[in-house]
ROZA-109245 format. One record per residue (C-alpha): x, y negated, z negated. Coordinates in steps of 0.25 Angstrom, whole numbers, padded with zeros to 4 digits, always signed. Last residue first. Layout:
// ROZA-109245
XYZ...
// end
This chain:
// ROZA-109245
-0065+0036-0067-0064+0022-0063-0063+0023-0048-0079+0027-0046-0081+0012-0051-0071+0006-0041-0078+0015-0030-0090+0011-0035-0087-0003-0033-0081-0003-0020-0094+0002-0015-0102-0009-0022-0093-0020-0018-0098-0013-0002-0088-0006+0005-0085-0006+0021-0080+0010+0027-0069+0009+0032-0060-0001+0023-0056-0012+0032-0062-0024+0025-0059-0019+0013-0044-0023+0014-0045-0038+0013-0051-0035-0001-0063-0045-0003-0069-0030-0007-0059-0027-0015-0060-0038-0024-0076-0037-0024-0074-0025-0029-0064-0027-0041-0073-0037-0044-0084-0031-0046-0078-0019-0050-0071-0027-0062-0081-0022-0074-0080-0010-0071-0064-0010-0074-0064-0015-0086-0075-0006-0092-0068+0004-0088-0054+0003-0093-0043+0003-0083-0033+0015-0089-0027+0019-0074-0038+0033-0075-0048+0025-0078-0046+0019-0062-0047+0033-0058-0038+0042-0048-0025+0039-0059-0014+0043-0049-0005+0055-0056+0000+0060-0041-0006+0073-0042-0020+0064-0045-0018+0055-0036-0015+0066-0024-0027+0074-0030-0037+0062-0028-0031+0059-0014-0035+0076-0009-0049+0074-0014-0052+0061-0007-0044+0068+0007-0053+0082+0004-0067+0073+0000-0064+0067+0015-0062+0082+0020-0074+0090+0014-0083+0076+0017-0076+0079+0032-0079+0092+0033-0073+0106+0029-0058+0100+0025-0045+0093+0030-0037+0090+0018-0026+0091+0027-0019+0080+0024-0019+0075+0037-0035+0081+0039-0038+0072+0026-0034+0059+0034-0043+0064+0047-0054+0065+0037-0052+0053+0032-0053+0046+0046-0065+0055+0048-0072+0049+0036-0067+0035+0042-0078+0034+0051-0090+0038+0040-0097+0051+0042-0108+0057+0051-0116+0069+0049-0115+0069+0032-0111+0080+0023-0114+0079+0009-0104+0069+0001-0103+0069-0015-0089+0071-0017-0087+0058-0009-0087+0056+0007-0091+0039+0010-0080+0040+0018-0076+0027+0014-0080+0030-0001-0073+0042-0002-0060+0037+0003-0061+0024-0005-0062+0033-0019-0053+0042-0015-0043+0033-0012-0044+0023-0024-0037+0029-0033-0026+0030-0023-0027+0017-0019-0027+0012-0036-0013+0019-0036-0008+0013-0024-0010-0002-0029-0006-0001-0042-0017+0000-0054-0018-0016-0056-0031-0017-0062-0037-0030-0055-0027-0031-0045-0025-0016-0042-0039-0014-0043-0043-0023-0031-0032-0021-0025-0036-0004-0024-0051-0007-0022-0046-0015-0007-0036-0004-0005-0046+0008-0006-0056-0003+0001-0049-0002+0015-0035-0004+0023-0029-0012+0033-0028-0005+0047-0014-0010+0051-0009-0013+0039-0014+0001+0036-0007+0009+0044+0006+0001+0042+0006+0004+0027+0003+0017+0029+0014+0020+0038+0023+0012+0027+0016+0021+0016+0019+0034+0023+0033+0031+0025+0037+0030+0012+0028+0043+0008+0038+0050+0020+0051+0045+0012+0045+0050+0000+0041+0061+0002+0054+0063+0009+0062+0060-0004+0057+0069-0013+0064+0066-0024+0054+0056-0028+0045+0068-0032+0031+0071-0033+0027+0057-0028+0033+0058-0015+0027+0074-0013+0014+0069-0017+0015+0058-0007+0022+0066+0003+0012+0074+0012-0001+0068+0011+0005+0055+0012+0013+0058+0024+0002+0062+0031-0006+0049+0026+0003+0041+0031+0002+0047+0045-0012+0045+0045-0010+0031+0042+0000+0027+0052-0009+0034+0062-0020+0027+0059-0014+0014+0059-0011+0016+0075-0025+0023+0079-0031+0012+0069-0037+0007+0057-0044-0005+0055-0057+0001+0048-0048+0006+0039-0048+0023+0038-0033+0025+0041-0028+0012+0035-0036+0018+0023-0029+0030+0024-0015+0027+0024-0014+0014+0014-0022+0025+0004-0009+0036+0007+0000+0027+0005-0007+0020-0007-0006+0034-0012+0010+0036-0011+0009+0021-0019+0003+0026-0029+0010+0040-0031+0023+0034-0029+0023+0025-0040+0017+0036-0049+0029+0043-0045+0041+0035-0046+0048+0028-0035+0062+0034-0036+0064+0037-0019+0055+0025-0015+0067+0015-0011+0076+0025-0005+0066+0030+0005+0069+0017+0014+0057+0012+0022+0059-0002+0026+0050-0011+0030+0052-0021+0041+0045-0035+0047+0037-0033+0034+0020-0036+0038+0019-0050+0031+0017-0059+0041+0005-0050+0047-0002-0055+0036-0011-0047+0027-0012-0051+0011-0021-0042+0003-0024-0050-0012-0025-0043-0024-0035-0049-0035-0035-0048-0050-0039-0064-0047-0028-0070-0058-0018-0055-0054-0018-0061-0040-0012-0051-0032-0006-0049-0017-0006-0039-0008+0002-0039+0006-0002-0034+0020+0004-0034+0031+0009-0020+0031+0023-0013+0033+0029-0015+0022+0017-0015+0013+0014+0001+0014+0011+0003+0001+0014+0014-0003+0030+0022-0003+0037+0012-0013+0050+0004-0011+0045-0003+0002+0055-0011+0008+0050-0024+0015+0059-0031+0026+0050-0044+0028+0053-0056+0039+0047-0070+0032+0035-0075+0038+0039-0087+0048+0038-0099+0041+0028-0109+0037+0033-0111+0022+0022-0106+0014+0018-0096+0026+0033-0090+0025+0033-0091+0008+0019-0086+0008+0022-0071+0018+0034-0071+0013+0029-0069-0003+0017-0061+0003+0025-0051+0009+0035-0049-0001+0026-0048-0012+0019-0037-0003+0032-0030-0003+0035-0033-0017+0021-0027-0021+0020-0015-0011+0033-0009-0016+0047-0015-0016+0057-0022-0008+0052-0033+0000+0064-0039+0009+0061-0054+0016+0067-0061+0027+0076-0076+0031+0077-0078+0015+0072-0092+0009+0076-0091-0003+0069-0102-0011+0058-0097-0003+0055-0084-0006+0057-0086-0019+0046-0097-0019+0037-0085-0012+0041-0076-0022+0035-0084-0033+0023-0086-0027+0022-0071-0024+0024-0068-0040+0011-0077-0042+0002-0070-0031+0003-0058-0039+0013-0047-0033+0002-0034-0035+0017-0027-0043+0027-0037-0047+0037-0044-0039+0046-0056-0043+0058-0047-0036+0064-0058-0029+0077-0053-0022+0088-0064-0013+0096-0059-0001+0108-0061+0008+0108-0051+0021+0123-0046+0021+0120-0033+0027+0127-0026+0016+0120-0035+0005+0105-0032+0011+0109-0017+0011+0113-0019-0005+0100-0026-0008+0092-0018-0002+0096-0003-0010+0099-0012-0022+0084-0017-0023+0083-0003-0028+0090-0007-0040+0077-0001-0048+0077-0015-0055+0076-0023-0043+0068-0013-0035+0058-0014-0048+0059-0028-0049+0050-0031-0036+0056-0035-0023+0056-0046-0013+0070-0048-0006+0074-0061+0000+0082-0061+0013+0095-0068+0019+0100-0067+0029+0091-0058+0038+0093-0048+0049+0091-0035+0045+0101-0025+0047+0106-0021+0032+0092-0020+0027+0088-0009+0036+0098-0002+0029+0086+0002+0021+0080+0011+0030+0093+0020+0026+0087+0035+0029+0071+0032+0036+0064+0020+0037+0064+0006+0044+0050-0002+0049+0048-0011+0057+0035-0018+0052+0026-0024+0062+0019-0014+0066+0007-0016+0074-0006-0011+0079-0017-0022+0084-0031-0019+0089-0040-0025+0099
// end
């Protein structure tokens, strides 16, 4: 028997943020990084919070890949608090701090998990709406998946006004950890009629308004649309999981810290040919892998449809290597300044690392180290 469920209610649209004026709570703790502080976008919350009378403390210990260590220290804020819910504002990293640092302090303390209201201020990773929650351990050069049910958000709110100045390069990544989010829920080997459909309509929007998002911050409909394409994503895949582009992309993340979206996008082509097991070399064959058909019905939505389906898989590979490059994403690991020798001499670990990856294990088609491997060594130029 299978399960589809959204936990998550969701608010978006003109105003979403006046959400905040209605909800029910005291007394709450925000969870942020500098950047809202220093940006004054943590104004936009605060001054609904104050209207509605809701009294509220801010920790903003946040960096990006939140280390075990900064989650600590968020957990003894939490409870010298001792708020009745929680506010993440921020990207993936405070909202996944967030989760972590409620999901500790309410275990810790044998309580109910804390009610979370997370407010994405990037269009990519989806976290509001998931379970899952990624933490480092900069000792281990490792990054550790989190999944708990606890830690899906009660609500997320979607308010245009927080993504309107993010800059380009910012938006490029995380525009294309949208569209990587999307697809590997779409091919997992958990995915269903329900997640499918989440994911298929992400994609649609991404191949219509990621490059218009990223052109210009003006264009306030891109934007709005790429907004939602990462939550659809993100509710797609927390309910299919996701697959090896991931696994590779914490890997390199912790070991080399390229962002999180950036190292996905490199990836993608890369994972796509070798699930499909379609590169530049392929012949025509009778039968072809189950999710070759899948990325065929992807290419179709972006009308990359071509003559057969080794045409049509090289036309999606093709048509992601042309969105990095327009978008000025490096699409090799010499290309992000990590020196050779470096590099080579981690694939073993970096391997083993994705493959204990709690991602990997729905990945379409199953990797050997020595698969993982030469998609890490073909990665470097």
């Amino acid at each position: 028997m299978k399960e589809f469920d959204i936990k998550t209610k969701i608010y978006f649209g003109e105003d979403a943020l006046d959400r905040l004026r209605q909800i029910n709570y005291k007394k709450v703790m925000i969870i942020t990084d500098p950047y809202v502080i220093s940006s004054g976008m943590i104004r936009l919350v605060e001054d609904k919070l104050k209207a509605a009378g809701i009294e509220y403390t801010v920790f903003s210990d946040v960096v990006p890949d939140p280390p075990i260590s900064k989650i600590t220290i968020g957990v003894k804020a939490l409870q010298d608090v001792c708020p009745e819910a929680v506010i993440a504002i921020g990207g993936g990293s405070a909202i996944d701090s967030a989760k972590a640092i409620k999901e500790i302090y309410s275990k810790g303390n044998k309580l109910p998990s804390l009610p979370l209201i997370a407010i994405p201020t990037t269009s990519g990773t989806g976290s509001e709406v998931t379970a899952f929650s990624v933490i480092s351990d900069p000792e281990q050069g490792k990054k550790f998946p989190l999944i708990s049910d606890d830690m899906i958000p009660e609500e997320a709110i979607l308010d245009v006004e927080f993504v309107k100045s993010v800059p380009a390069d910012i938006t490029a990544n995380t525009g294309m950890d949208v569209l990587t989010h999307a697809i590997e829920a779409y091919v997992s080997k958990n995915n269903n009629e329900f997640s499918a459909a989440l994911a298929e309509k992400s994609v649609e929007i991404c191949g219509a308004f990621l490059l218009r998002s990223y052109l210009s911050n003006n264009d306030i409909h891109a934007r709005t649309k790429m907004h939602v394409a990462s939550c659809l994503a993100g509710l797609a895949f927390n309910s299919a999981s996701l697959g090896i582009n991931h696994s590779i992309a914490h890997a390199l993340g912790a070991r080399f810290h390229i962002p999180h979206g950036r190292a996905n996008a490199m990836l993608l082509p890369h994972v796509i040919e070798f699930n499909s097991d379609i590169n530049k070399h392929s012949k025509s064959k009778k039968e072809y892998l189950p999710c070759v058909k899948k990325y065929i019905n992807l290419a179709k939505m972006l009308g990359l449809y071509n003559f057969n389906e080794i045409t049509t898989v090289r036309a999606l590979v093709n048509w992601i290597q042309f969105m990095n490059k327009e978008m000025e994403i490096p699409t090799s690991i010499s290309q992000c300044g990590i020196d050779k020798d470096e590099y080579m001499s981690c694939l073993d670990e970096l391997a083993d690392n994705a493959l204990k990856d709690s991602c990997t294990a729905t990945n379409p088609r199953v990797p050997s180290k020595e698969d993982i491997m030469r998609i890490l060594i073909d990665l470097y130029d």
